[in-house]
TORVEX-859194 format. One line per 4 residues: number of its first residue (from 1); for each residue z, y, x of C-alpha. Coordinates in Angstrom, 3 decimals. Last residue first. Layout:
<recs>
NUM) Z Y X | ...
</recs>
This chain:
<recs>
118) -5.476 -21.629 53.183 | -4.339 -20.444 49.791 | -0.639 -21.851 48.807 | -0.225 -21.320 44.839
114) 3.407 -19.734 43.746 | 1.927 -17.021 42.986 | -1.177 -17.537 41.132 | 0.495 -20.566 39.326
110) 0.861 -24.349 39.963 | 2.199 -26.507 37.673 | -1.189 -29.004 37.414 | -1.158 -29.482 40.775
106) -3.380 -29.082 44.119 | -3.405 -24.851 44.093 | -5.667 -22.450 44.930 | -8.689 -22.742 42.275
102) -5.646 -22.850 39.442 | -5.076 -25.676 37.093 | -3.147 -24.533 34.110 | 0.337 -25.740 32.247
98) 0.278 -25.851 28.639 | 2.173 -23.403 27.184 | -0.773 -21.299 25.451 | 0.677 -18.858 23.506
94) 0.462 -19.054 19.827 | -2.114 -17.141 17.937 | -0.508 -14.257 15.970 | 0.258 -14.095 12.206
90) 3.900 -15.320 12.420 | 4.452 -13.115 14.982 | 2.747 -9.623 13.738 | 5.834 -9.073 10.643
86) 8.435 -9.632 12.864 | 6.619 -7.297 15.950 | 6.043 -4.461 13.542 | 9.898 -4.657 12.807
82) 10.781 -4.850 16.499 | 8.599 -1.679 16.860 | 10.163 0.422 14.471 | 8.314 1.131 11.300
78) 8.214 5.079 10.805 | 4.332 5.275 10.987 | 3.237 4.710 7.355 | 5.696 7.347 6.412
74) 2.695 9.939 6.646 | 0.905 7.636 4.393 | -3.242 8.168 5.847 | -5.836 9.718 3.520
70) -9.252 8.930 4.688 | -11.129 7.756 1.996 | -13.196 11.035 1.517 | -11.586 11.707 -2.051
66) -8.182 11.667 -1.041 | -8.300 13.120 2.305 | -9.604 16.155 0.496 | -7.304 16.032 -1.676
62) -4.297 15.970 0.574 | -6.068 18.935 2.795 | -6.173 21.037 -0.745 | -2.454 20.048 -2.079
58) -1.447 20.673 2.027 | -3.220 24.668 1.571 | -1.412 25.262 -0.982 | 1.898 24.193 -0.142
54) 0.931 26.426 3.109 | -0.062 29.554 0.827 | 3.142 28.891 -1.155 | 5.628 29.361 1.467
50) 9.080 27.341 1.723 | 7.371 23.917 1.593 | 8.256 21.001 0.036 | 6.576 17.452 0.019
46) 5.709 14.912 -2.401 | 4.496 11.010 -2.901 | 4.194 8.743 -6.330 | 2.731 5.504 -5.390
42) -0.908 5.180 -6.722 | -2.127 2.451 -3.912 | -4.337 5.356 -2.799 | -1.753 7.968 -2.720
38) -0.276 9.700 -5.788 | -0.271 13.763 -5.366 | 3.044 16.355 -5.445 | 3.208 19.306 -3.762
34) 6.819 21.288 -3.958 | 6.898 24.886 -3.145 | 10.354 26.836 -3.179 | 12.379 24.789 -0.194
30) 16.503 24.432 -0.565 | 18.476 26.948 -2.780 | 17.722 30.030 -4.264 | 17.058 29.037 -7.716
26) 18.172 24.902 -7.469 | 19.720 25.793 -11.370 | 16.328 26.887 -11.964 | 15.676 30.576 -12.980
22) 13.355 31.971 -16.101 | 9.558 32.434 -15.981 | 8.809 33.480 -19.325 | 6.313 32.583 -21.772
18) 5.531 34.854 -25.135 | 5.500 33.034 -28.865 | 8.109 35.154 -29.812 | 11.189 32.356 -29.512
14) 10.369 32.083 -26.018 | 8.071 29.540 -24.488 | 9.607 28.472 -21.014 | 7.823 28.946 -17.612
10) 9.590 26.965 -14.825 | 11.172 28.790 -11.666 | 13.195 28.255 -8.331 | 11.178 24.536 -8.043
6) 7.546 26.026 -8.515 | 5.025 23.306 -8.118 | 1.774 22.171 -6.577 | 0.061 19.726 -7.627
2) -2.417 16.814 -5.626 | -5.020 15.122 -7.520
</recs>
């Protein structure tokens, strides 16, 4: 279940029994809204907005994906390539090295282009 916060305000109980909304030391500063939700695997996410109808609306989309099974990590993407290729090599079929007889050619070592059709 995704959350959405206030980070200029919290609500403390005063001495009355009444609640309050009284200023954050971040009051001002930096983005208002904060959502909040775990993923799949339960690993704590979040992500600020400055309006509350769009923190809103990314707590109800976040949800959704949630329950349907088709919530994707948004950092899930930020692997370079060379570290997507380290972690694919050691699962991946070697290459055949083995040299191949083509159609064209008479020996063993010969290759589409450096094969002599007649």
């Amino acid at each position: 279940m995704a959350s959405v916060d206030d980070r200029w305000y919290v609500s403390r109980k005063m001495p009355d029994g009444t609640t309050r909304k009284v200023r954050t030391p971040r009051h001002g500063t930096g983005k208002r809204w904060l959502v909040r939700w775990r993923d799949h695997a339960d690993v704590p996410r979040k992500k600020s907005f400055d309006r509350k109808a769009d923190a809103d609306r990314e707590a109800a989309r976040i949800e959704t994906e949630l329950a349907r099974g088709t919530y994707l990590d948004p950092k899930a993407g930020e692997i370079s390539f060379r570290e997507y290729a380290e972690q694919w090599r050691p699962c991946s079929s070697p290459i055949p090295t083995r040299p191949t007889k083509w159609a064209c050619g008479s020996d063993s070592t010969s290759t589409p282009h450096s094969a002599t059709c007649r």
